[in-house]
N, C-alpha and C positions, 0 to 999 in steps of 0.2 A: 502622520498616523500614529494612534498610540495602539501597541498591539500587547497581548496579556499571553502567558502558556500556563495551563491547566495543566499540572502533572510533570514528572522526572520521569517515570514510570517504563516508559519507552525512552530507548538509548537512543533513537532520534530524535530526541528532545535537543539533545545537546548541539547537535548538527544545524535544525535550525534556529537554537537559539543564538549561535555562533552567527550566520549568514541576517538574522534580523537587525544587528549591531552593524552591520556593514551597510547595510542601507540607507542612505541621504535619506533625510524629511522621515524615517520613523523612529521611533521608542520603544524602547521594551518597557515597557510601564513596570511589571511584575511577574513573578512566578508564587503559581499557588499551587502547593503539597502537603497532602496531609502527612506523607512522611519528614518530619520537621528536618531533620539532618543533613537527608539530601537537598529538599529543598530549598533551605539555609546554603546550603554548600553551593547548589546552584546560582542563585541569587549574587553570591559572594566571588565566585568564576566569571559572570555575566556583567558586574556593577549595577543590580539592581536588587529592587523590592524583594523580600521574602512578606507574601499571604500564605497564615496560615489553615484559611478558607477560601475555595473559589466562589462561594457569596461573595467577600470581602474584596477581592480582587474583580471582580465585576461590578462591584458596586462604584469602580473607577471610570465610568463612561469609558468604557475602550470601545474602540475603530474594528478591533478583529483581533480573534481569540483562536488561539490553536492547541489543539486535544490533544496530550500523548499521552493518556491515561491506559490504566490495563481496558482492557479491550470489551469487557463487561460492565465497565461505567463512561465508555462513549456518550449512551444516552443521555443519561444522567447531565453530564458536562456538555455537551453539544447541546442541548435542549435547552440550558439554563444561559449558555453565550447567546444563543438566538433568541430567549427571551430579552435576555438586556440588551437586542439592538445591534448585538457584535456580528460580522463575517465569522464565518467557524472554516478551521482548515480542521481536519477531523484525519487524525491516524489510520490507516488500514486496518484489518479490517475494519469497515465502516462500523459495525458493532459486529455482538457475538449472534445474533439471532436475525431474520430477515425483516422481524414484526419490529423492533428494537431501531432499525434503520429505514425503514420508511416512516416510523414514527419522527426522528430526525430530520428525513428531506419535509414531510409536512409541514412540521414545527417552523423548520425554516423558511416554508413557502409563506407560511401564513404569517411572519413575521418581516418579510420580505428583506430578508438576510442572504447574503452570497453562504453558500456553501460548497467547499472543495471537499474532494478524499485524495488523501495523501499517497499519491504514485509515483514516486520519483524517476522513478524508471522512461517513463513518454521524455524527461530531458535526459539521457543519454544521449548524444550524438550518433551513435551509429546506430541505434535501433530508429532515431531520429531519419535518419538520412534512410533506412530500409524503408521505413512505408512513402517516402517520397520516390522513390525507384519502384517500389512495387504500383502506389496509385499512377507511375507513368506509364508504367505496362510496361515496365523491362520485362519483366519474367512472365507474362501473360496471365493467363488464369490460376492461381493459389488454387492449389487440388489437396495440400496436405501441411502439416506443422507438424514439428517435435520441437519442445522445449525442456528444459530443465530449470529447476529454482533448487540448488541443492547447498545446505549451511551447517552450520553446530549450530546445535540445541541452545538456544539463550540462556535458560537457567531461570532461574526465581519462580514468577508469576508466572512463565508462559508454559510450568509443567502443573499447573494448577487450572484443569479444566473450569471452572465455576470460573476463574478469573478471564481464560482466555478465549473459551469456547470452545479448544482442541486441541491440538498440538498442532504439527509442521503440516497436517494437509492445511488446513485454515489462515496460517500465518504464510507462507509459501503458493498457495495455489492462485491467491487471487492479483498479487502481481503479474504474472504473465497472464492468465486469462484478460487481465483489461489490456497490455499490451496485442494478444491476438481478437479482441474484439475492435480497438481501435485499428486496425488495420486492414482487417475483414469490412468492419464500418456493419457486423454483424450478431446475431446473440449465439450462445450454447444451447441447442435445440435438446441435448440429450448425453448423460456423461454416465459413464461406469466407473468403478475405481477399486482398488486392491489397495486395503490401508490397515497397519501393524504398525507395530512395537518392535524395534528390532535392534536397536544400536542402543541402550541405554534403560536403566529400570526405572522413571520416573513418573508410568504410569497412562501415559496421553500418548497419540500416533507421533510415532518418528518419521516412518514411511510412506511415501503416496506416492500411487502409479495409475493417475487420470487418462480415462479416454472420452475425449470429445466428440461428439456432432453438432457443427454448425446447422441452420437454416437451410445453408447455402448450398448444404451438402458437401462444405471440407470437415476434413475429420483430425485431430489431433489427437497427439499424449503428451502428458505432462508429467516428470520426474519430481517432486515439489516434497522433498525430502531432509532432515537433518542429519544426513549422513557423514558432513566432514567431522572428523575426528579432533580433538582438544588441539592436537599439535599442526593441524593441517593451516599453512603459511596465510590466509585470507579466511574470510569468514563462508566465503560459498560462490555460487556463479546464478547468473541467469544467460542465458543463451536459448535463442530460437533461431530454427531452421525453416523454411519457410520452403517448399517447394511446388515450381511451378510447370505450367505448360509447357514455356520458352527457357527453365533456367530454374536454378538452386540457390537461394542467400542463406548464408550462414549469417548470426549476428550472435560475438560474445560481448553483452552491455562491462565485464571484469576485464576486457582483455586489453587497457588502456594499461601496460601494465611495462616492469622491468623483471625479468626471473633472474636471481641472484642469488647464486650457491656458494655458501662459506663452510667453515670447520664444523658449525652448527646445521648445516642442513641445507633447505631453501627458505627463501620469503621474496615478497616480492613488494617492489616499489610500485606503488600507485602513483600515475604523472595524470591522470584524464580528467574527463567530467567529472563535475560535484555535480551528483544528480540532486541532492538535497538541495542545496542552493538555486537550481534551477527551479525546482518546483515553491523554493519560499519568495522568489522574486515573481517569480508566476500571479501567486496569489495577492499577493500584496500588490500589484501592479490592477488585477483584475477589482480590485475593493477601488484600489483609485479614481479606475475611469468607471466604473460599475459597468462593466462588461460581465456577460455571463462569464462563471469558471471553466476554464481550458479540460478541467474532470470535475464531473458534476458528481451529487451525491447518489445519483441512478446508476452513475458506474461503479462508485462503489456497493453498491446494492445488486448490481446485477455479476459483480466478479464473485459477492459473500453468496450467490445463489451456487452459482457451480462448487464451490467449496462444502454448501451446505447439502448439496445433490451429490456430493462424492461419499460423505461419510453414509449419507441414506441410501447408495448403492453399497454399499461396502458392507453396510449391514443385512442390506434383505439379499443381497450376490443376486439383484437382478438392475435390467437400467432407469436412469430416473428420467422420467420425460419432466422438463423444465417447457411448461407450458403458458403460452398465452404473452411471451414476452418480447419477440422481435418486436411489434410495431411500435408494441409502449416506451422501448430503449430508442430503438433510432429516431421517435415524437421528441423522447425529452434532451438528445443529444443536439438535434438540429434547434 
């Protein structure tokens, strides 16, 4: 397989471009950036191609193209890998706007291209193993969820609304939403949200404090905040609790971990899951055998809905009915 990445732009660029190299029978053909430096520098960490256009790097027949551009020119990149014939793994959010990302799955559709969104999180292993315990009915019927997604602030592009679409509600919310809609096997009927500015002056939310309604009638909140501080030993957590009829799961997807306290403080060893890698063999496994993608571009579409229904509660302080969407997510999941 010869596969292309679109962009530095996102620091998980470098993760899967690491895990692409490691895979029997593929290529990284190239990297294309229009920031020449990084991209060059990428290129030159990786042992491949510097494009100084993603024209140009497309114009390489590639097999499958993966997007970590800022989050405002998904479209743009995804639209133009699916015109040249490529699979697209497309970064989270799927774009910055709902119209922007189903333009995306269309384009795809119509060009009959695999398209993934990038959710690392479904290969954790213990959130893995939670929805195999909950679809057994260990814990009976799920009546309720609380999650967290709480990190630092990235910096650069992702405090430049026009670039990002938001701050930490948008960049944070829709990982766990697609973790509790795959496990539900459910959409967000209805979310409120309390979103500020509160740890840092660079303008965009830091803060988000989501309440969901399922269909199903469970109800969640979501903590999907940039609240760890510069010196805080890891970048942030995702943990969901899951509470049921017959029983209670806890799952922290960070807690593969070692806490070890020296002269300097804490930090801690990471021994667990490469979720990254999970979801770059994923994909590229799915192009193989042209199996639909394990996350489709509906998922990602339907986690940027609740994200985008947060800030639209947030501003009118009332709820947003997200309407008209169970049938359409569980038609294009199955």
């Amino acid at each position: 397989m010869r596969v292309g990445i679109i962009s530095f732009a996102h620091g998980h660029a470098y993760s899967y471009a690491s895990s692409l190299r490691n895979i029997e029978d593929v290529e990284l053909v190239g990297i294309a950036d229009d920031d020449q430096e990084r991209g060059k520098q990428a290129a030159k960490t990786y042992e491949t191609a510097y494009y100084p256009t993603y024209q140009a790097l497309l114009a390489e027949k590639l097999d499958a193209v993966v997007v970590t551009s800022e989050n405002s020119r998904h479209k743009e990149h995804a639209v133009a890998a699916a015109r040249a014939k490529a699979a697209v793994l497309c970064e989270k959010p799927l774009a910055s706007t709902a119209e922007d990302a189903q333009e995306i799955i269309d384009v795809c559709n119509e060009e009959g291209v695999l398209l993934q969104t990038a959710f690392p999180v479904r290969f954790n292993e213990a959130v893995a193993r939670a929805k195999q315990r909950i679809d057994a009915g260990e814990f009976g019927d799920i009546v309720a969820i609380k999650g967290t997604n709480r990190g630092k602030n990235p910096g650069g592009w992702f405090n430049d609304e026009e670039l990002a679409g938001g701050g930490a509600v948008i960049d944070h919310t829709v990982h766990v939403v697609d973790i509790m809609r795959w496990v539900l096997d459910d959409e967000v009927a209805q979310v409120y949200a309390e979103v500020d500015q509160l740890f840092s002056g660079n303008g965009v939310d830091d803060a988000g404090l989501l309440t969901l309604t399922f269909h199903n009638g469970v109800f969640a909140t979501l903590d999907c905040s940039w609240s760890r501080n510069d010196h805080f030993p890891i970048w942030g957590d995702v943990t969901i609790e899951f509470i049921g009829t017959k029983g209670t799961l806890k799952v922290d997807a960070q807690g593969q971990k070692f806490d070890v306290f020296h002269g300097n403080g804490l930090s801690y060893m990471y021994w667990g899951d490469d979720m990254d890698d999970g979801l770059i063999r994923d994909f590229i496994a799915s192009v193989q055998t042209n199996r639909a993608p394990s996350i489709s571009g509906n998922d990602g579409l339907r986690a940027l809905e609740v994200a985008l229904g947060a800030y639209e509660a947030a501003a009118t302080k009332e709820v947003v009915v997200l309407q008209g969407k169970e049938n359409e997510g569980r038609e294009k999941r199955d």
